[in-house]
ROSE-4610 file (N, C-alpha, C; in Angstrom, 1 decimal, always signed):
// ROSE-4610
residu = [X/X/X/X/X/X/X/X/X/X/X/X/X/X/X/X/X/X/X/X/X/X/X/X/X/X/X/X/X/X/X/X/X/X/X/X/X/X/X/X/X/X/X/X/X/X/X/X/X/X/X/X/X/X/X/X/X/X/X/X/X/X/X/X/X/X/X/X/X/X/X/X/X/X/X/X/X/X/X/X/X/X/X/X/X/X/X/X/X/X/X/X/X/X/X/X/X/X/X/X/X/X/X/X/X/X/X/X/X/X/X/X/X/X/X/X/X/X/X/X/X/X/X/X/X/X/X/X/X/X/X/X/X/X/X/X/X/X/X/X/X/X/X/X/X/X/X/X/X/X/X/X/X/X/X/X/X/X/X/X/X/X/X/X/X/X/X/X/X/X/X/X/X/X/X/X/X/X/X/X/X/X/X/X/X/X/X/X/X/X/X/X/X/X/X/X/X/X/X/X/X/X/X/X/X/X/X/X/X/X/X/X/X/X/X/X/X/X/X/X/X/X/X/X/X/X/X/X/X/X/X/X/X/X/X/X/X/X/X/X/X/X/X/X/X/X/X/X/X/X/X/X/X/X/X/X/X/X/X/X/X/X/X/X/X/X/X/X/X/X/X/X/X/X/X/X/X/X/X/X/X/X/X/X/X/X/X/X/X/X/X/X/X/X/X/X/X/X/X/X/X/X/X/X/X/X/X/X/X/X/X/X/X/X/X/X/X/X/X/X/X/X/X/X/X/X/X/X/X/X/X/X/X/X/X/X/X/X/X/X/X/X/X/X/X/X/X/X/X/X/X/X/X/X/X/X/X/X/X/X/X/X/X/X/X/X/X/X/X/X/X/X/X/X/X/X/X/X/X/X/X/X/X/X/X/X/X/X/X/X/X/X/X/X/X/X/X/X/X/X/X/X/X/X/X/X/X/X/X/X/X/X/X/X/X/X/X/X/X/X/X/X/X/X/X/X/X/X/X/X/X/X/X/X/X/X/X/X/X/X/X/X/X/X/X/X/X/X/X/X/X/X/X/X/X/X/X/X/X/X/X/X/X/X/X/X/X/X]
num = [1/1/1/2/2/2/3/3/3/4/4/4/5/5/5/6/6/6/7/7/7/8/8/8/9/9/9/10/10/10/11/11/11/12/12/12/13/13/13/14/14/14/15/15/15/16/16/16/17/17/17/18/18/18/19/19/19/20/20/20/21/21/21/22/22/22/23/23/23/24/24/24/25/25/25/26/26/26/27/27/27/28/28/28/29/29/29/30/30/30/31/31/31/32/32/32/33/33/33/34/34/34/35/35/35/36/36/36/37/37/37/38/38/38/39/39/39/40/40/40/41/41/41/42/42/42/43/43/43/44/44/44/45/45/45/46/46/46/47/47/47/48/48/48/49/49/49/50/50/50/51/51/51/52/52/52/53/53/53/54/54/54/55/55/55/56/56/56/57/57/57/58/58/58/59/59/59/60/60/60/61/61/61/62/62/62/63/63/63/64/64/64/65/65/65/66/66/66/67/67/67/68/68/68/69/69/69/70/70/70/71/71/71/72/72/72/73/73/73/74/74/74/75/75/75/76/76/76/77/77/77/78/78/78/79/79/79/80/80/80/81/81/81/82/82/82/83/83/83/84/84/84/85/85/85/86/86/86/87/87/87/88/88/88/89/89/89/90/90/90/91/91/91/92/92/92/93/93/93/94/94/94/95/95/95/96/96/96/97/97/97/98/98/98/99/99/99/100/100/100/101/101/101/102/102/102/103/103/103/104/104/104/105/105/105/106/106/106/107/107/107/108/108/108/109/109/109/110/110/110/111/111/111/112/112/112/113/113/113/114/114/114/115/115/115/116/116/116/117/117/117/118/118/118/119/119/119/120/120/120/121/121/121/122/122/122/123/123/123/124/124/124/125/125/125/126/126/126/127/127/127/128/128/128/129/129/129/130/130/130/131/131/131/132/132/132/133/133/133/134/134/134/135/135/135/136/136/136/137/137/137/138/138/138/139/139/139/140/140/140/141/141/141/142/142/142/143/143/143/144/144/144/145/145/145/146/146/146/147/147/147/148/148/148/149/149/149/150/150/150/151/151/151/152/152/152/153/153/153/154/154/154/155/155/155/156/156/156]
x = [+2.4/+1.4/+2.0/+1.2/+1.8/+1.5/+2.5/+1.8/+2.6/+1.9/+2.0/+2.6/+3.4/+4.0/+3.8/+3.5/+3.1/+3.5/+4.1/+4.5/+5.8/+6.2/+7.5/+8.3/+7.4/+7.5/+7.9/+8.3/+8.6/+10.2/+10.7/+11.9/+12.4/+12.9/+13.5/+13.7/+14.7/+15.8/+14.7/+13.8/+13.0/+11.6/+11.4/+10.5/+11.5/+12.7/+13.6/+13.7/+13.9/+14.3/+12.5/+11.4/+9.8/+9.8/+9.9/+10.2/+11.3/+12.2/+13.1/+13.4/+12.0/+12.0/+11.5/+10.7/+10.5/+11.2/+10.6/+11.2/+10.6/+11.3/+10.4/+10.5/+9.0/+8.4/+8.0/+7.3/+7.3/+6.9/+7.1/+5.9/+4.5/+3.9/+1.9/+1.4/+0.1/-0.3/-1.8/-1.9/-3.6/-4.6/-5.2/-5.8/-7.0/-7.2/-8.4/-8.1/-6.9/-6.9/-5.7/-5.3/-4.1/-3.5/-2.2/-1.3/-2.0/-2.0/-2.7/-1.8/-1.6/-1.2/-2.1/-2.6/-3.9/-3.3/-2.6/-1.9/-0.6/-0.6/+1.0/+1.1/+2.4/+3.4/+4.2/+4.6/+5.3/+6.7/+6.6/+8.1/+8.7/+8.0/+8.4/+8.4/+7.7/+7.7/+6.6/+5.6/+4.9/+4.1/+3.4/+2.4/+3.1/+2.3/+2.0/+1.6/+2.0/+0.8/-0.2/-1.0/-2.1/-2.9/-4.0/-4.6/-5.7/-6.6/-8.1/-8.6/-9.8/-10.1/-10.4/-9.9/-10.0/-10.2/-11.4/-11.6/-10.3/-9.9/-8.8/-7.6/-7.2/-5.8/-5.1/-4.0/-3.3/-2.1/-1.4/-1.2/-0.1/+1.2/+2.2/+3.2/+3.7/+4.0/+4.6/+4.8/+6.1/+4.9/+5.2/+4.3/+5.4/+5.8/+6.6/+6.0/+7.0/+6.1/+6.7/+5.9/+6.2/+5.0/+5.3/+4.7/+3.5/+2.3/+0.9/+1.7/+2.5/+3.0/+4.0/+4.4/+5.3/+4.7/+3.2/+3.0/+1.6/+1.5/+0.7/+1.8/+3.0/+4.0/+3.8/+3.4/+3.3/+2.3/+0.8/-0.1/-0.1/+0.8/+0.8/+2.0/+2.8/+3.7/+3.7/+3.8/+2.8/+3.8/+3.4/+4.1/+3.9/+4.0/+4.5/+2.8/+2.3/+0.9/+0.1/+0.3/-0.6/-0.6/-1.7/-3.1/-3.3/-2.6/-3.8/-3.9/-3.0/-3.3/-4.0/-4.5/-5.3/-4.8/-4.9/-4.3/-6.0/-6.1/-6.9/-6.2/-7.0/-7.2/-7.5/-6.3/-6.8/-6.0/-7.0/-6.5/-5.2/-4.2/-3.1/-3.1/-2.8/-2.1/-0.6/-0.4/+1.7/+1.7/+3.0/+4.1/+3.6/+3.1/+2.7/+1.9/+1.0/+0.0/-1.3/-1.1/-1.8/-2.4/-3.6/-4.1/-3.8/-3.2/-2.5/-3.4/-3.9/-4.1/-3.3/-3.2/-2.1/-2.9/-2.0/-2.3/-1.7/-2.4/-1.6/-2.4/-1.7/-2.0/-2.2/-3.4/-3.8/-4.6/-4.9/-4.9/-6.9/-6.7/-8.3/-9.3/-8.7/-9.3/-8.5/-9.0/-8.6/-8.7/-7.5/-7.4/-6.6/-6.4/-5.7/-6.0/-5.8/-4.2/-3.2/-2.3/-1.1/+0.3/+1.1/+2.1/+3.0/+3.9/+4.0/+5.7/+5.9/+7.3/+7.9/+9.5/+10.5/+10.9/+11.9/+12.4/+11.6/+10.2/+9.4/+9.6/+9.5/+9.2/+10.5/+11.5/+12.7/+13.4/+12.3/+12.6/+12.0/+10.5/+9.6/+10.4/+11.0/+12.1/+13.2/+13.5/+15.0/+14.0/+12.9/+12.7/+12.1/+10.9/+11.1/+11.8/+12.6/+14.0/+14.4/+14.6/+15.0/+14.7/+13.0/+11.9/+11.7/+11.7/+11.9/+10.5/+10.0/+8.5/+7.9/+7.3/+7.1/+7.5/+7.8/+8.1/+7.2/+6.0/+4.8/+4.9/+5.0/+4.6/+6.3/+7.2/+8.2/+8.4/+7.8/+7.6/+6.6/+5.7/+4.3/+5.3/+6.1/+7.1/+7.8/+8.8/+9.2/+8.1/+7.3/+6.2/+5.7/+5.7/+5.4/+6.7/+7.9/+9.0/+9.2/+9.1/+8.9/+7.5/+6.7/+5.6/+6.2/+6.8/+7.6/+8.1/+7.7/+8.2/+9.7/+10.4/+11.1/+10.2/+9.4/+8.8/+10.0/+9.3/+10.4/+9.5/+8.1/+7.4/+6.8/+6.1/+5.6/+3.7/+3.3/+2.2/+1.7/+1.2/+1.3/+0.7]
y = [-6.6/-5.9/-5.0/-4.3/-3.4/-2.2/-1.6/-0.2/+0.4/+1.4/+1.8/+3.1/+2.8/+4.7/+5.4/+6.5/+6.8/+8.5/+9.1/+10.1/+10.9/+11.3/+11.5/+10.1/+9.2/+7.8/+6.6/+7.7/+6.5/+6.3/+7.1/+7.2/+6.5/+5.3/+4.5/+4.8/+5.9/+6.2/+7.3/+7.7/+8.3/+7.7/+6.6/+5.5/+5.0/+4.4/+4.1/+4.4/+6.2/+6.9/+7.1/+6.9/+6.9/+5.5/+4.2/+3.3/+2.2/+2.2/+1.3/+0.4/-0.1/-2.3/-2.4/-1.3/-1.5/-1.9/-3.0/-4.2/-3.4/-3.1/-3.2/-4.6/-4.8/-5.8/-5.5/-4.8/-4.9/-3.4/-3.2/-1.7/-2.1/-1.1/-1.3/-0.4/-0.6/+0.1/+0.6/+1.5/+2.0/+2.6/+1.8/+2.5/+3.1/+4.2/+5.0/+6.2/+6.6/+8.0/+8.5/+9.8/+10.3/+10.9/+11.1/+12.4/+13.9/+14.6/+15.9/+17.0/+17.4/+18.6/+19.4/+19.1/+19.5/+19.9/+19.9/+20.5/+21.8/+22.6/+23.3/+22.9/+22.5/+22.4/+23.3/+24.2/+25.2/+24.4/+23.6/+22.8/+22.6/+22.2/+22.2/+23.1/+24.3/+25.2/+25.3/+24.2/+24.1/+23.2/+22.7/+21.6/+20.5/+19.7/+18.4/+17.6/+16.1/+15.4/+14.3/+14.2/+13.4/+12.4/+11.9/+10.8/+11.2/+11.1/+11.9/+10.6/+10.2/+9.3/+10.1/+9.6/+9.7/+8.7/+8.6/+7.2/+7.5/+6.3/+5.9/+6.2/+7.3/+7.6/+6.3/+6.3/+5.3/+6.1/+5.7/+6.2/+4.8/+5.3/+4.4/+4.3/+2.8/+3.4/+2.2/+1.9/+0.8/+0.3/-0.6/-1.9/-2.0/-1.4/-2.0/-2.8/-3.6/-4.9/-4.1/-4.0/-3.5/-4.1/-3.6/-4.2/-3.1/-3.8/-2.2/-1.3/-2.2/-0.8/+0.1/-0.3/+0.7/+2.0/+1.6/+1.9/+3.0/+2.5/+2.9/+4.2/+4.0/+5.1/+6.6/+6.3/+6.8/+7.9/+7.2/+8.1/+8.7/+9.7/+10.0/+11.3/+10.9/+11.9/+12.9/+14.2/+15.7/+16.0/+16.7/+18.0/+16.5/+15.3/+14.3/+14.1/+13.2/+12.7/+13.4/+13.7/+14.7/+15.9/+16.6/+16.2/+16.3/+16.6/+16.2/+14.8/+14.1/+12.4/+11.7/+10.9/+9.8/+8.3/+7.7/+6.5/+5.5/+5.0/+3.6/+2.6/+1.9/+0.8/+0.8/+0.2/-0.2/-1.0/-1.4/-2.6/-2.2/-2.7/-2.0/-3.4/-3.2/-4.0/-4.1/-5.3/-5.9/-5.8/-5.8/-5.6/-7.3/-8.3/-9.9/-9.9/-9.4/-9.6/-10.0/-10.1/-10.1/-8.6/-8.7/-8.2/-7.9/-6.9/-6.6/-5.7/-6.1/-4.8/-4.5/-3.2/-2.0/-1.2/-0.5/+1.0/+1.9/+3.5/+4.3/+5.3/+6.3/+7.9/+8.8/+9.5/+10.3/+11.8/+12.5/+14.0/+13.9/+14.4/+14.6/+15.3/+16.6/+17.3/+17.6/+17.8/+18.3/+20.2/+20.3/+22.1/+22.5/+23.8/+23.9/+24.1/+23.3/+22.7/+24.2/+23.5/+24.3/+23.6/+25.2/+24.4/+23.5/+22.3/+21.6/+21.8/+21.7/+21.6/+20.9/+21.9/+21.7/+19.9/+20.4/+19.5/+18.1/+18.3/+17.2/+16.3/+17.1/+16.3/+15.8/+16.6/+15.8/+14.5/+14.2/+13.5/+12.1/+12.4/+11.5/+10.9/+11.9/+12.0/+10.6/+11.0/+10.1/+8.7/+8.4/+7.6/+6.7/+7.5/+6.6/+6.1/+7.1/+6.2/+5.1/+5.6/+3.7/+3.0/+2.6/+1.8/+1.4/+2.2/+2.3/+2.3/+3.6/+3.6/+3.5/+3.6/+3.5/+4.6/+4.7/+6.3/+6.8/+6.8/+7.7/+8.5/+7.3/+7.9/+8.8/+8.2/+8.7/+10.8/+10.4/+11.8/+12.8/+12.2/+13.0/+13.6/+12.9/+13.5/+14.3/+14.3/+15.6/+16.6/+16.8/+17.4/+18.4/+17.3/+18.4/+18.8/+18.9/+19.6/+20.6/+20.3/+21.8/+22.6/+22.3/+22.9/+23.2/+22.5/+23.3/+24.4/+24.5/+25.8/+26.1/+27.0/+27.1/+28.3/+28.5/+29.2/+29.6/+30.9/+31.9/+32.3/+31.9/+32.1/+30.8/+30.6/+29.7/+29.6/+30.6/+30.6/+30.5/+29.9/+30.1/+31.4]
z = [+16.1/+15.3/+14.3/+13.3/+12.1/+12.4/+11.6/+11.7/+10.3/+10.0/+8.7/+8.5/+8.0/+7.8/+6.6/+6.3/+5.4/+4.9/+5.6/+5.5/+6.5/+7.1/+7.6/+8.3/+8.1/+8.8/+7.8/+6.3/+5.4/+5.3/+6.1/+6.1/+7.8/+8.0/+9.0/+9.8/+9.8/+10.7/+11.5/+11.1/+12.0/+12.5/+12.2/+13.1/+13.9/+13.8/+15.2/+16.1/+15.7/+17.2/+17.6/+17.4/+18.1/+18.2/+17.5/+17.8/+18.1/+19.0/+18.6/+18.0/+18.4/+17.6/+16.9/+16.0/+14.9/+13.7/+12.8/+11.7/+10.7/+9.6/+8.5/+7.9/+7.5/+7.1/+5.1/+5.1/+3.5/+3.1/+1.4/+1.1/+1.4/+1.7/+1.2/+0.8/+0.5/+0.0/+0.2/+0.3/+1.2/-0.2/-0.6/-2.0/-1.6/-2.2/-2.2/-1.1/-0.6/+0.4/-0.7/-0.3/-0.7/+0.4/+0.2/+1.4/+0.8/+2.0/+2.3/+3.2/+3.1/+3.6/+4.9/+5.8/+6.4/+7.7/+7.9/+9.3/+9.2/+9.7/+10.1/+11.1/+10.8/+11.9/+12.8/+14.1/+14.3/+14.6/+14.8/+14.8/+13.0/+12.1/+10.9/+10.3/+11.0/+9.7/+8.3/+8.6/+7.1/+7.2/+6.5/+6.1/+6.6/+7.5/+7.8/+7.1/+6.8/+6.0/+6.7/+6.1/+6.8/+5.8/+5.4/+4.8/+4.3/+3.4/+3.1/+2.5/+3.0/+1.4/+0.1/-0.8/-2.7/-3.4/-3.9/-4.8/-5.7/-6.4/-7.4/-7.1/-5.8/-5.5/-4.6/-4.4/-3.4/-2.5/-1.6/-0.8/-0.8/-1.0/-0.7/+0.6/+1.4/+2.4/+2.9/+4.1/+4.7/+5.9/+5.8/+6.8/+7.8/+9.3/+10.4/+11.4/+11.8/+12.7/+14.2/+15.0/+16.4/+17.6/+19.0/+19.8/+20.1/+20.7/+21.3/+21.9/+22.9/+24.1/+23.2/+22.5/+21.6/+21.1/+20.4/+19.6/+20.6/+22.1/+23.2/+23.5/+23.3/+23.8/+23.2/+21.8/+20.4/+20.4/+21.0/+21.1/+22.1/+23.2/+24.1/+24.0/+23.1/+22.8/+22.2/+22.9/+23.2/+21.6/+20.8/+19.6/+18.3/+18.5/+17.7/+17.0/+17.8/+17.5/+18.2/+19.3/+20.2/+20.1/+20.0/+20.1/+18.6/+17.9/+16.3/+15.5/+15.8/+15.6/+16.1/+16.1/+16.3/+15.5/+16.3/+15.3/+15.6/+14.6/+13.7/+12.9/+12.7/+12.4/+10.3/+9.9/+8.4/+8.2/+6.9/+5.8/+4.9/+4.7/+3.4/+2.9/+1.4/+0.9/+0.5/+1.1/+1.1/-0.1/-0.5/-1.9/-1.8/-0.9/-0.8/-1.6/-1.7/-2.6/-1.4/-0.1/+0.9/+1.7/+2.3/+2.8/+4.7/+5.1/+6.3/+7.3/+8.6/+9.2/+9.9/+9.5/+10.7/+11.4/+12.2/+12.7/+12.2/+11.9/+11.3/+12.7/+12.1/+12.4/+11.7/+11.8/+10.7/+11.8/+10.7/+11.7/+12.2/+13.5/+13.6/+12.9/+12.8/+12.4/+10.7/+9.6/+8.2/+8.2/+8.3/+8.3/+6.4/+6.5/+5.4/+4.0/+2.9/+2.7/+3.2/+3.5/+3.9/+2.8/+2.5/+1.3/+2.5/+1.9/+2.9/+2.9/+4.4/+4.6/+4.1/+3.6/+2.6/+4.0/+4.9/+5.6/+6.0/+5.8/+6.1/+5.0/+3.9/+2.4/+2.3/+2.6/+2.2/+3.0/+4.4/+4.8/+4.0/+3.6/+2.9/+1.7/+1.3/-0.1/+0.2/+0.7/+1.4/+1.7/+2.4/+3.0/+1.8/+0.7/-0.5/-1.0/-1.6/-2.0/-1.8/-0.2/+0.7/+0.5/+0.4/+0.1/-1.6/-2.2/-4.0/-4.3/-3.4/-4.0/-5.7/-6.3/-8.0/-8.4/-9.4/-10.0/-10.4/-10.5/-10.3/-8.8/-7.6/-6.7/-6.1/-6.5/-6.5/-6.8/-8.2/-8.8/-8.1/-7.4/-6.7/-5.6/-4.7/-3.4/-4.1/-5.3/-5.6/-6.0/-6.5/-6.7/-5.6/-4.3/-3.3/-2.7/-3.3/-2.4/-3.5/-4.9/-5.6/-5.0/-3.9/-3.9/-2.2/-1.6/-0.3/+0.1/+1.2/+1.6/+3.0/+3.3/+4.0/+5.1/+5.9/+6.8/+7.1/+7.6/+8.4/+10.0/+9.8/+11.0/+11.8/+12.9/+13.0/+12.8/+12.6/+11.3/+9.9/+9.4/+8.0/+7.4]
């Protein structure tokens, strides 16, 4: 099955250690939501990101091929996904030119905006890169790490 990463999850080396057997398979692309800031985190320090729909926005991101029970592991793990994730069901479109359904994770409830964690973003940062998101969307992740913050509390 797929599953779609899309935010601290665009960078590898941190879907590995949540999933091991995870493949990346291609970029995609989720048109009409954007990344959101709608959660604090007290482990990060800052803004979480999450998914909103927005007509005309897109939402860039990595298609990994993995197994349910992997991905069954996933929704159960307390500070990570639980409890403010939920994972569903959508359509992305492959860098193929095909139409993919995955699973993502996105937040239940929309709180916030909150400014978003420096260390989150820089992970998102690193993990585009890897991927060679477009330089539009390239430029929007620096965007939000000049708009990051370094918390000193675990409140915002």
């Amino acid at each position: 099955m797929y599953y779609f990463g899309y935010g601290s999850n665009l960078r590898a080396s941190f879907v590995t250690e949540l999933i091991p057997g995870a493949k990346f398979v291609m970029k995609g692309y989720l048109p009409n939501y954007e990344v959101q800031w709608r959660a604090w985190s007290t482990e990060y320090k800052g803004g979480i990101s999450s998914i909103s729909e927005t007509p005309g926005e897109i939402v860039q991101g990595v298609i990994y091929e993995c197994t349910e029970k992997e991905l069954e592991k996933l929704d159960y793990i307390p500070g990570i996904y639980v409890p403010e994730y939920k994972r569903e069901t959508f359509v992305v479109l492959g860098e193929d030119d095909k139409w993919h359904s995955v699973e993502l994770y996105r937040l239940w409830e929309l709180k916030g905006p909150f400014p978003p964690s420096r260390i989150y973003v820089e992970g998102m940062l690193e993990g585009a890169k890897q991927i060679g998101v477009s330089p539009d969307y390239l430029e929007k992740i620096e965007g939000w790490l000049r708009e990051s913050i370094v918390a000193v509390s675990d409140e915002p």
